[in-house]
C-alpha positions as CSV (number, residue, x, y, z in Angstrom):
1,X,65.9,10.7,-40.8
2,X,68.0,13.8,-41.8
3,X,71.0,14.7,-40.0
4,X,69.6,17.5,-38.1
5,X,66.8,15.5,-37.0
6,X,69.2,12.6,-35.6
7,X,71.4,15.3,-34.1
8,X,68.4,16.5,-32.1
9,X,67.0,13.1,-31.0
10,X,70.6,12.2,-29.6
11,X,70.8,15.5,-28.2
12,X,67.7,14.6,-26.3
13,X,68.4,11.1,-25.5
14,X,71.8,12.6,-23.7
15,X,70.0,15.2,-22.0
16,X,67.2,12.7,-20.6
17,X,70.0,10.6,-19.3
18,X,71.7,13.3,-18.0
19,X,68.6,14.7,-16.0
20,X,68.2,10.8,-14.8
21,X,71.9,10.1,-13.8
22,X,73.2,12.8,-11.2
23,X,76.6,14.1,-10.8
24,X,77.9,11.3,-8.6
25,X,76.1,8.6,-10.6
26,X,73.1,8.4,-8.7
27,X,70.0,7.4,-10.7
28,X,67.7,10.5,-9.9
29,X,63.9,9.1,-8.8
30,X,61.2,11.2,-7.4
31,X,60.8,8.9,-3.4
32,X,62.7,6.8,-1.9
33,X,61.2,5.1,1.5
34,X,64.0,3.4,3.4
35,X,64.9,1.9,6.5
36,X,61.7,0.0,6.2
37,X,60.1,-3.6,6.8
38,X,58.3,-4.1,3.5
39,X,55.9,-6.7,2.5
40,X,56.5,-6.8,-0.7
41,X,53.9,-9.2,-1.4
42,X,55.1,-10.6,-4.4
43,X,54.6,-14.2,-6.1
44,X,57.2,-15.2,-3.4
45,X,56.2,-13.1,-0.5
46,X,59.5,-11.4,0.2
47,X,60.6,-8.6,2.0
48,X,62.8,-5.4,1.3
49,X,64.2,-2.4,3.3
50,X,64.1,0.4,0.6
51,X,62.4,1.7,-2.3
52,X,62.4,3.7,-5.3
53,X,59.6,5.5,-7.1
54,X,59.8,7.3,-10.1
55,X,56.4,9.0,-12.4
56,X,54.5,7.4,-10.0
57,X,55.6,3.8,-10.6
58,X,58.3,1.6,-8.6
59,X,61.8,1.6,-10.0
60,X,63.9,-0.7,-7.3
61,X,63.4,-2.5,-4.5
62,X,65.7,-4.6,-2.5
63,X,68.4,-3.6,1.0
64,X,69.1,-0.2,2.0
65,X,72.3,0.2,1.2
66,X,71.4,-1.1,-2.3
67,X,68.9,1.7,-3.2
68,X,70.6,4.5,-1.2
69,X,73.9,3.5,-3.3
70,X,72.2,4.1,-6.4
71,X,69.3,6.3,-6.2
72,X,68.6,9.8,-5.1
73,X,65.4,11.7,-4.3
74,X,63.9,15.1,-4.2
75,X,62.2,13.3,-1.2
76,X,63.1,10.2,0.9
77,X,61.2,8.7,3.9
78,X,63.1,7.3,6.6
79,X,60.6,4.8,7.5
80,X,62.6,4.0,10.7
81,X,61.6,0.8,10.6
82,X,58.2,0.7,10.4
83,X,55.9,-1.6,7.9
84,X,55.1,-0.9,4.4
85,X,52.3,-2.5,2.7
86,X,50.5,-2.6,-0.7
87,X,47.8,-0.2,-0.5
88,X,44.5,-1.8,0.9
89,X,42.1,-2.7,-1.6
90,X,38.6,-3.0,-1.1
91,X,36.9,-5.7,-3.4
92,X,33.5,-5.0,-2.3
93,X,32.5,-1.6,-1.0
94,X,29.6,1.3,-2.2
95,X,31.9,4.0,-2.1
96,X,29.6,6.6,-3.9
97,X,27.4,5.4,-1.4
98,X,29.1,5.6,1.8
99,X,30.1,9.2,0.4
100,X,26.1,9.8,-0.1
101,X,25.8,8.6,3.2
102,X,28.0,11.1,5.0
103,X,25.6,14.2,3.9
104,X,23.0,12.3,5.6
105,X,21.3,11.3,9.1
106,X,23.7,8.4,10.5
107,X,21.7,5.7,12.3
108,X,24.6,3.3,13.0
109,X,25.1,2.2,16.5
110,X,21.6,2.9,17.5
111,X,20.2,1.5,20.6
112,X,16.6,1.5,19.6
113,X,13.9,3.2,17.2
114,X,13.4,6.1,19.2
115,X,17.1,6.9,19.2
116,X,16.7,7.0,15.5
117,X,14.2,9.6,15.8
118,X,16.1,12.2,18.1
119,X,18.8,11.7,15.4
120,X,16.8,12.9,13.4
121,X,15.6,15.7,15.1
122,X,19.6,17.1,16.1
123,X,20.1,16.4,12.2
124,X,17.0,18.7,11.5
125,X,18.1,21.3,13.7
126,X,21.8,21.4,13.1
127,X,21.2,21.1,9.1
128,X,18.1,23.9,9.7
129,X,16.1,21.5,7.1
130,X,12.8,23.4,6.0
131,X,9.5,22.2,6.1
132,X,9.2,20.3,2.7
133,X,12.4,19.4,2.3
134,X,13.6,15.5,2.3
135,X,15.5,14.0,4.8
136,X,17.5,10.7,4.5
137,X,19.3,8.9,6.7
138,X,21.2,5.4,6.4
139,X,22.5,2.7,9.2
140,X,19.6,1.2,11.6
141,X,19.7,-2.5,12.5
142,X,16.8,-3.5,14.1
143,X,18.6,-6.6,15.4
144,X,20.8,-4.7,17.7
145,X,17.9,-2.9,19.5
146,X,16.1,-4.9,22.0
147,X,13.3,-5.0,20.6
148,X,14.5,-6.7,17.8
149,X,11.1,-6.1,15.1
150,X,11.4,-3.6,12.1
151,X,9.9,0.0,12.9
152,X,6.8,1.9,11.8
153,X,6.5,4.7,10.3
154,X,4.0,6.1,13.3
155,X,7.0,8.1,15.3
156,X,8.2,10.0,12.1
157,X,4.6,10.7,10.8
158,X,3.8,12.4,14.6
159,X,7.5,14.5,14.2
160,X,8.2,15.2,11.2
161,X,4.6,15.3,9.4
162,X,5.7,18.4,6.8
163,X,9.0,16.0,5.0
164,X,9.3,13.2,3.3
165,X,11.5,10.4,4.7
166,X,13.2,7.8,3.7
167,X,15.9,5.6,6.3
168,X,17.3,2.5,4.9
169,X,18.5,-0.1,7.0
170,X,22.1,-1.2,7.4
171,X,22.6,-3.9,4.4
172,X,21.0,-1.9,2.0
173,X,18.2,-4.0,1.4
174,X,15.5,-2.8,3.4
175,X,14.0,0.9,4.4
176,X,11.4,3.0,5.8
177,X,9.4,5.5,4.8
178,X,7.0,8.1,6.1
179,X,3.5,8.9,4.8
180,X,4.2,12.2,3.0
181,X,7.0,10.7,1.3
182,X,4.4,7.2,0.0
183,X,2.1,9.7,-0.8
184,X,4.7,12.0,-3.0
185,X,5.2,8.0,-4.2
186,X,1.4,7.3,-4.7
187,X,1.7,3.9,-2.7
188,X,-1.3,2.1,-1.7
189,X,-1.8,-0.7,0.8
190,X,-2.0,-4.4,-1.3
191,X,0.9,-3.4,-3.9
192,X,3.0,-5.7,-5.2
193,X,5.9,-5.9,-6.4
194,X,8.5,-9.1,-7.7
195,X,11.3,-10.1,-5.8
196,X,10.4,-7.2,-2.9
197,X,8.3,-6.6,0.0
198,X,5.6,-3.7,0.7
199,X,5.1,-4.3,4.6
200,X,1.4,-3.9,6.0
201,X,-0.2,-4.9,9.1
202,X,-4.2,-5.2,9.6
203,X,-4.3,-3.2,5.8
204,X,-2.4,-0.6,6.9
205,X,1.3,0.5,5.9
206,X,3.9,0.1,8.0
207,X,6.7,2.2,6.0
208,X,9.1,-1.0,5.7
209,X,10.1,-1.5,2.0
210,X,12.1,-4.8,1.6
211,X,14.4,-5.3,-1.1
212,X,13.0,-4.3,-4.7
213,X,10.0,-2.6,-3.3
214,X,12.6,-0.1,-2.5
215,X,12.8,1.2,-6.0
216,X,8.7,2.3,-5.5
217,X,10.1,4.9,-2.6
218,X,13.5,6.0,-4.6
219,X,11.9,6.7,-8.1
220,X,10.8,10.3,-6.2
221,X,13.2,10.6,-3.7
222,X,15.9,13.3,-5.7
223,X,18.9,12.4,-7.1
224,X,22.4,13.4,-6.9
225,X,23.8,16.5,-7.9
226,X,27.5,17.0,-9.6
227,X,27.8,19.5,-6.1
228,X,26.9,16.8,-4.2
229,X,29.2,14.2,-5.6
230,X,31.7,16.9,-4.9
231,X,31.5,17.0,-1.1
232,X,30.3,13.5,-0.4
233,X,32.7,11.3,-2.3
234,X,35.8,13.8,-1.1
235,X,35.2,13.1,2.5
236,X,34.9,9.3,1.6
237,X,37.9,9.5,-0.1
238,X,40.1,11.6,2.8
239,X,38.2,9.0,5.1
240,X,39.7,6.3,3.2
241,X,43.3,7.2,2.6
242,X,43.1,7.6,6.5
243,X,42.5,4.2,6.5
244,X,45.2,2.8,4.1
245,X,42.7,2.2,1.2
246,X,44.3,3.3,-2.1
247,X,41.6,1.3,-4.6
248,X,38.0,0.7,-3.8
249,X,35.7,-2.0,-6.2
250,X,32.3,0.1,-6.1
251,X,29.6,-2.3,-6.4
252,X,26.3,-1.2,-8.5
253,X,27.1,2.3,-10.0
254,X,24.9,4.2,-13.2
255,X,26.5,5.5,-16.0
256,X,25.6,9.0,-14.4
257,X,27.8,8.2,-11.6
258,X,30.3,7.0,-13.3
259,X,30.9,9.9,-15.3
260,X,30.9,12.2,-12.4
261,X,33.7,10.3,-10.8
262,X,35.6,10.2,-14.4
263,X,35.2,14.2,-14.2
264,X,36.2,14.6,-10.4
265,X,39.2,12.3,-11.5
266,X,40.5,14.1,-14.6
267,X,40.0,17.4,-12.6
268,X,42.7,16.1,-9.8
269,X,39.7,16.9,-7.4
270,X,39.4,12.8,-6.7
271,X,42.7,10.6,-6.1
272,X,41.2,7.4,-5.4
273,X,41.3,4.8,-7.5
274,X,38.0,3.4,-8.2
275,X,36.6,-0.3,-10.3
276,X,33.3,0.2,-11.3
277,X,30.5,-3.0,-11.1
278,X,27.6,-0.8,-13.2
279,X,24.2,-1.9,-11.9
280,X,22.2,-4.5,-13.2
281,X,20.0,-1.7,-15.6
282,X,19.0,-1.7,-18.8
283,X,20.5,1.9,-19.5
284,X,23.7,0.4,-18.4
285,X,23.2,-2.8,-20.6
286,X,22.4,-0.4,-23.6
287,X,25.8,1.8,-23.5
288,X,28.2,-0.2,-21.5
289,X,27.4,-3.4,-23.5
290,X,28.1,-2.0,-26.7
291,X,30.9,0.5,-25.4
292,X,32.6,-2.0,-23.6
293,X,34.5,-1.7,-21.0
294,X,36.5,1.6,-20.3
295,X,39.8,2.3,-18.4
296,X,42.3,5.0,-17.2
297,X,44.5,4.8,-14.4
298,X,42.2,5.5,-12.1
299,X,39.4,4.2,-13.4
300,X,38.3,1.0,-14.6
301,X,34.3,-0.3,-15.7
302,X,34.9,-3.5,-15.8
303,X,31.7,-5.2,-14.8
304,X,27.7,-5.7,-13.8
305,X,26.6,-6.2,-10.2
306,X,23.2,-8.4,-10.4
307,X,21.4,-9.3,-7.2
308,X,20.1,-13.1,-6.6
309,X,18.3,-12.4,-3.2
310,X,18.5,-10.0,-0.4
311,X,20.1,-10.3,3.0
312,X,19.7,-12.4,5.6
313,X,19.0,-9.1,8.5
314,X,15.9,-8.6,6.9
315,X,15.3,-12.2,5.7
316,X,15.0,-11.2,2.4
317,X,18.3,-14.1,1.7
318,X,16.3,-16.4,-1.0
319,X,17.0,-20.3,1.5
320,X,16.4,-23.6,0.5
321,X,14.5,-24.6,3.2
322,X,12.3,-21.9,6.0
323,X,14.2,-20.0,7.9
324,X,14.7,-21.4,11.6
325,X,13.0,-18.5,13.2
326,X,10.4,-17.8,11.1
327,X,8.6,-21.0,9.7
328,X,7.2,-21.2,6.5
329,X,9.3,-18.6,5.1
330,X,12.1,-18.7,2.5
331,X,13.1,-15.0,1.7
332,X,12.6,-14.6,-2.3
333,X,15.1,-14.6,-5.6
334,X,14.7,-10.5,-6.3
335,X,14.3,-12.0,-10.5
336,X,13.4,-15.4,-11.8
337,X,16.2,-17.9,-13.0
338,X,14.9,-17.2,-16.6
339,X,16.2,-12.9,-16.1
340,X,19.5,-14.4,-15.4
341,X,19.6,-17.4,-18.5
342,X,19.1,-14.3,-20.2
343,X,21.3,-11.4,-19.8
344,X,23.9,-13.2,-18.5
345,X,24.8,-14.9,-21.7
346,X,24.7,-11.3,-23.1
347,X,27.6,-10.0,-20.8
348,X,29.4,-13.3,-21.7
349,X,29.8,-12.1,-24.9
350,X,31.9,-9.1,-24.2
351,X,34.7,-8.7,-21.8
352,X,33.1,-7.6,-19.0
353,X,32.7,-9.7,-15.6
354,X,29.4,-10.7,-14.3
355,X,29.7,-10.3,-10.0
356,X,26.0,-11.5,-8.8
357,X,25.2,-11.0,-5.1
358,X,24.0,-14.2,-3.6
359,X,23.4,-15.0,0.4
360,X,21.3,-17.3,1.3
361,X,22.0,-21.3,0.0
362,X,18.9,-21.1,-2.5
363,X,20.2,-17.8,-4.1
364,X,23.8,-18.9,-4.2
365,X,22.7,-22.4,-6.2
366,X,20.9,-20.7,-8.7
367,X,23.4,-18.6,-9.6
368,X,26.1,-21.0,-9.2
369,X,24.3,-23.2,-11.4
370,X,23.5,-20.4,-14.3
371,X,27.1,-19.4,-14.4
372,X,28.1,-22.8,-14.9
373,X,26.1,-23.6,-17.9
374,X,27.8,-20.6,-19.5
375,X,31.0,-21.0,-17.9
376,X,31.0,-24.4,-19.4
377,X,34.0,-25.3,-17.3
378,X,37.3,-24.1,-15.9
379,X,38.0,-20.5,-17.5
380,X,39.6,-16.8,-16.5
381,X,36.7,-15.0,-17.1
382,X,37.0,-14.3,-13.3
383,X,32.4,-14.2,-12.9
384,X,32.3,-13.4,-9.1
385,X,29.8,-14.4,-6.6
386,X,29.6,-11.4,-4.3
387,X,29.2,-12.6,-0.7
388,X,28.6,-16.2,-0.9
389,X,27.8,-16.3,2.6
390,X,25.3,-19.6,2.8
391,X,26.3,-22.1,0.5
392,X,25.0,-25.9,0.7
393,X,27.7,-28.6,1.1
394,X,27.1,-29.8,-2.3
395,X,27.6,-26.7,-3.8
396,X,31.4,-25.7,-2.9
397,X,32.9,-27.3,-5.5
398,X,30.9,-25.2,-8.5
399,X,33.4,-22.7,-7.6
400,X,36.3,-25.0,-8.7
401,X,34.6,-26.6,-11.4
402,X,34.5,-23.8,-13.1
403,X,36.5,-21.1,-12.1
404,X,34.2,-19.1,-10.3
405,X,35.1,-16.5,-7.8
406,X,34.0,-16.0,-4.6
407,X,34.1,-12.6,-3.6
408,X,33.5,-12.2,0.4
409,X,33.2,-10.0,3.4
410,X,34.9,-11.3,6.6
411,X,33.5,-8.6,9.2
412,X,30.0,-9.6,8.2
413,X,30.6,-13.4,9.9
414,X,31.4,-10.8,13.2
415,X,28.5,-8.7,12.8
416,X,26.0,-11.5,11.7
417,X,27.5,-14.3,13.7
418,X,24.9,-13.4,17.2
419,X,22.1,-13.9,15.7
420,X,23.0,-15.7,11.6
421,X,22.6,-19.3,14.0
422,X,18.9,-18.8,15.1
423,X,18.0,-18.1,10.9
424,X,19.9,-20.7,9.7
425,X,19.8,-23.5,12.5
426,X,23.1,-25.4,13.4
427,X,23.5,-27.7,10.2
428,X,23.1,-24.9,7.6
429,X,24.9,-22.4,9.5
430,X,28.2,-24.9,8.8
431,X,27.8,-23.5,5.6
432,X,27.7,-19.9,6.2
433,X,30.5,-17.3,6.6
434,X,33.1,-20.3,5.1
435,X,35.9,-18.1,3.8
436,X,38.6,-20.9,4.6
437,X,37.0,-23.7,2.7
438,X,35.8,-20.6,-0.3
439,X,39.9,-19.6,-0.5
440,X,40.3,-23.2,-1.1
441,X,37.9,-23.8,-4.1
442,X,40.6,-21.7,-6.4
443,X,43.3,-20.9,-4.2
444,X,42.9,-16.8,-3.8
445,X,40.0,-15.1,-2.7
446,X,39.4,-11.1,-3.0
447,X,38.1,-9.6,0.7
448,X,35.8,-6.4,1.0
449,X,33.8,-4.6,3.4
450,X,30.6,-3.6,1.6
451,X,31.0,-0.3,3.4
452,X,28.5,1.5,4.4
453,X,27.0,-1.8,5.4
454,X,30.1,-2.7,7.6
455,X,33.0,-0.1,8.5
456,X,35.2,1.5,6.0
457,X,38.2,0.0,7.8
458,X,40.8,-2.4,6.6
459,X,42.1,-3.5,10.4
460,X,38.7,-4.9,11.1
461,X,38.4,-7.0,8.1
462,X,42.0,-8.4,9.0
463,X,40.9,-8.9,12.4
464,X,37.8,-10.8,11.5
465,X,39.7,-13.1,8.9
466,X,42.4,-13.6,11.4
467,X,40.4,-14.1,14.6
468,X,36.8,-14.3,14.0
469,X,36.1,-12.6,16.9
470,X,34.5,-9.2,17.9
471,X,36.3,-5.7,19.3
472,X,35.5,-7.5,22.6
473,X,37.5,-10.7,21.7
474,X,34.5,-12.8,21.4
475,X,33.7,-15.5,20.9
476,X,36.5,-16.7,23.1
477,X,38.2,-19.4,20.3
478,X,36.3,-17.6,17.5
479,X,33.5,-17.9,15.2
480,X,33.8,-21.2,13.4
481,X,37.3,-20.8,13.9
482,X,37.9,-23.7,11.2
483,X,37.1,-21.1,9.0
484,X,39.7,-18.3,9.9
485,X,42.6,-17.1,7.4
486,X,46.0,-17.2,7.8
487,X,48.1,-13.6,7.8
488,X,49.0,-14.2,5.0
489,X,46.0,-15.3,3.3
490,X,44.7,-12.3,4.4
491,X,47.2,-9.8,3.5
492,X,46.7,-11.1,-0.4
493,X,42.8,-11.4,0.0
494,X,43.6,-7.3,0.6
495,X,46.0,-6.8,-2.0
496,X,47.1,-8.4,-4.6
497,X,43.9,-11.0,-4.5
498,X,41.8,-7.8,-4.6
499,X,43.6,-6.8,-7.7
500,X,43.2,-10.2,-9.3
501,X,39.4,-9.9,-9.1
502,X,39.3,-7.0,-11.1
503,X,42.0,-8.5,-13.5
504,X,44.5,-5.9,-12.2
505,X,47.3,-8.0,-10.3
506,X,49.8,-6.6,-13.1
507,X,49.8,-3.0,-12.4
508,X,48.8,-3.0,-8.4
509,X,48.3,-5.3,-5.3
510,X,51.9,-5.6,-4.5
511,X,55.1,-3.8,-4.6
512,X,57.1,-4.3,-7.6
513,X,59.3,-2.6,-10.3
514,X,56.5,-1.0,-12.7
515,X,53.5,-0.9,-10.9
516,X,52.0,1.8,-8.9
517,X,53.6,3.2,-6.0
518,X,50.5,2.6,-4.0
519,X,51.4,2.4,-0.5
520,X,51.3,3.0,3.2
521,X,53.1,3.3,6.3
522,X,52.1,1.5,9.7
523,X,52.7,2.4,13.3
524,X,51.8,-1.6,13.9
525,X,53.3,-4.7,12.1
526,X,49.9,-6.6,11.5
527,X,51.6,-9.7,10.6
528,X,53.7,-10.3,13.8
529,X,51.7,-8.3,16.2
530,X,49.4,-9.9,18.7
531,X,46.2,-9.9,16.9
532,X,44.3,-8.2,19.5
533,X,46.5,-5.1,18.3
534,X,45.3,-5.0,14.8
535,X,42.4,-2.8,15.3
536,X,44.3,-0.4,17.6
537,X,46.6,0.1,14.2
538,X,47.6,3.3,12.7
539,X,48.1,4.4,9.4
540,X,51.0,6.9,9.4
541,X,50.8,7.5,5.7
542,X,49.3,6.6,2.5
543,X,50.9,7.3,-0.8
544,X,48.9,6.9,-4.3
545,X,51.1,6.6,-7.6
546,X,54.2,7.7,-5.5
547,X,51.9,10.9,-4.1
548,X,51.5,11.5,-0.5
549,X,47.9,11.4,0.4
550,X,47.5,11.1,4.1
551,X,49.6,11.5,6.6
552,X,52.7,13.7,8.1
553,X,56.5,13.7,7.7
């Protein structure tokens, strides 16, 4: 190095430590929160009053006077005393589709079929959807109407003869269509398909699609537009941040979506921070597989989301034995073992994960069992089984044997928990919902949502892992209460649990010098407030890599 060239390199060094160090000493740092309660959650689950954060990372934590002492900001947050958490994340959610879901009819909630229908019609008339035009719509659960039987398609053929419909059900896994749209599909009465269901009754078609019979409805139904990934996923995203959610694990995206969400990112038009599970496609397999996986700071494809079976609402959940309230029947695998034997092995051999959905017992041993013949024993590969709601009581300790993840959903024990008993009778149902004895198999467990299915909010997945009890408090000593989490528990299944199942616990999931400042402010302490409070919670602020995202001074 010449002498001019080592003059200007000190002369820079100096200059970046004098922009660093202030006039009185002060390290200079872009935020500092103080005067707060901070759950740090760290390896040793301490606490702090103040931190720093600095390019979007934390510098310091540790007592007020400490960091006020030796930092200064162009911004500080009095947190007068208030609770700071890791930013929530979701391990299992459909973000791209709960964003999807928002430009469409909402059927949550609804009270019966025919309150579907005037939905449908207010959507019509506020959207001022032509004749032709296709209309969608997401959220009905025929198990909370009284009448408690899927729908036909008779009331939207007499209402909405001129467009094509298509309405899928709550989980995801079953829908209804209209005639003009089966016809646009060229469905017939008698078709079959694997691992799905094309309902008829007395040769005619009722509309209900069931699990991979979907695909016949969706292969004309259009797709999504860069415009409409736009709008949708940023009011999922402000919807989120609202609700203390900083990363999301999107379960069961296309390369297509994927690299609209890379785009919004890079553009600063998306903030979120987004894992990818690509569906289980072979366009996918043919890029991804060879690409591997691919990462930014915001971004990370990091593995395939297969299906084993369906869900247990539409009792499509593949069971070992008949289902309780419907003899003779034993929901279906949605592919054969032998798909699995195969392309498993294939994503073995690169770095991704494999995260298989699996509900019902049957489902969840086949898959157990497959991954354990590649697994060949205790690992870190990290394979997941997403759900893992109805295992057999010889099949818990697969997941310790060899290392594989469960990957669960506690608000669907409180949704499915009125009616999961008459399905599964009293001696399987022991089996179902299990997160306690699940956590214990490997000692951390990452929790989810699977919004749309269940509600985008954090507080209610606390709540049903703490409690295991409805908005309403019941049941009165909880559902299965033997298997409730601890607050704790909890709080890391959320955070840095989350992270782990994605193979980031280094960079987020808790607070600590050189990760991201991913954070948020509560009105409520979850961890010391009664736990009938936690859903009454507020989120006061939301931060992402040190940036305000939600929220007011």
């Amino acid at each position: 190095m010449s002498f001019h060239s080592k003059f200007l390199y000190h002369a820079l060094t100096l200059l970046g430590f004098v922009l660093f160090v202030s006039c009185n000493g002060k390290a200079r740092v872009d935020l500092i929160v103080h005067h707060a309660k901070i759950y740090t959650v760290d390896s040793a689950f301490s606490m702090a009053e103040a931190m720093a954060v600095k390019g979007g990372k934390i510098v310091a934590l540790g007592k007020n006077d400490d960091i006020l002492s030796r930092y200064e900001a162009g911004e500080t947050r009095d947190a007068q005393g208030k609770a700071v958490f890791p930013g929530f994340i979701d391990a299992h959610a459909h973000f791209v589709g709960y964003g999807m879901s928002l430009l469409q009819v909402n059927l949550e909630g609804t009270n019966s079929w025919e309150e579907c229908i005037g939905r449908i019609r207010e959507f019509v008339t506020k959207k001022n959807i032509p004749a032709g035009a296709w209309i969608q719509g997401r959220g009905w659960d025929q198990n909370d109407w009284a009448v408690k039987e899927f729908p036909n398609k008779d009331l939207l053929d007499k209402h909405f003869p001129a467009n094509p419909i298509v309405l899928v059900r709550i989980d995801g896994h079953a829908l209804i269509a209209n005639q003009q749209a089966m016809e646009l599909a060229g469905i017939k009465p008698g078709q079959q398909i694997e691992g799905g269901t094309v309902e008829t009754k007395e040769g005619k078609l009722t509309g209900i699609f069931i699990d991979n019979a979907e695909d016949l409805v969706f292969k004309v139904v259009p797709g999504e537009t860069p415009e409409k990934y736009r709008k949708g996923l940023s009011e999922a995203e402000a919807n989120c941040f609202a609700v203390g959610l900083t990363t999301i694990v999107d379960c069961g995206l296309s390369r297509y979506a994927v690299e609209a969400i890379d785009s919004l990112q890079k553009k600063g038009v998306l903030k979120m921070r987004l894992n990818i599970l690509l569906s289980d496609d072979s366009l996918n397999y043919a890029h991804y597989l060879k690409a591997g996986p691919y990462k930014t700071d915001r971004l990370n494809v990091n593995g395939f989301k297969l299906y084993a079976d369906g869900a247990l609402g539409s009792r499509g959940a593949c069971l070992l034995k008949p289902y309780s309230d419907k003899p003779g029947w034993q929901g279906f695998l949605l592919k054969d073992r032998k798909y699995f034997e195969q392309i498993l092995p294939e994503i073995y051999k690169t770095k991704f994960q494999a995260c298989t959905h699996a509900i019902g017992d049957s489902g969840n041993r086949m898959i157990l069992e497959v991954y354990a013949k590649i697994l060949g024993g205790k690992n870190d590969r990290r394979w997941r089984v997403e759900h893992a709601q109805v295992v057999n009581e010889a099949d818990f300790k697969l997941f310790y044997e060899y290392s594989i993840i469960p990957s669960v959903q506690p608000t669907h024990a409180t949704s499915d928990m009125y009616w999961a008993g008459q399905r599964l009778g009293p001696e399987r149902e022991k089996g179902a919902y299990a997160y306690k004895r699940l956590l214990q198999q490997n000692n951390w467990i990452p929790l989810g949502t699977d919004f749309p299915v269940e509600d985008i909010s954090p507080f209610k997945t606390f709540f049903a892992a703490v409690a295991r009890q409805d908005a309403k408090g019941y049941p009165e000593k909880g559902y299965q209460p033997e298997n409730a989490l601890s607050r704790e528990e909890t709080l890391k299944g959320m955070t840095i649990w989350a992270a782990k199942g994605s193979f980031e616990e280094k960079e987020k999931g808790s607070l600590e010098p050189g990760k991201f400042a991913d954070f948020i402010l509560l009105d409520t302490d979850i961890m010391t407030c009664p736990v009938n409070e936690v859903l009454k919670t507020k989120v006061l602020a939301t931060y992402v890599n040190g940036e305000k995202v939600y929220g007011k001074r």
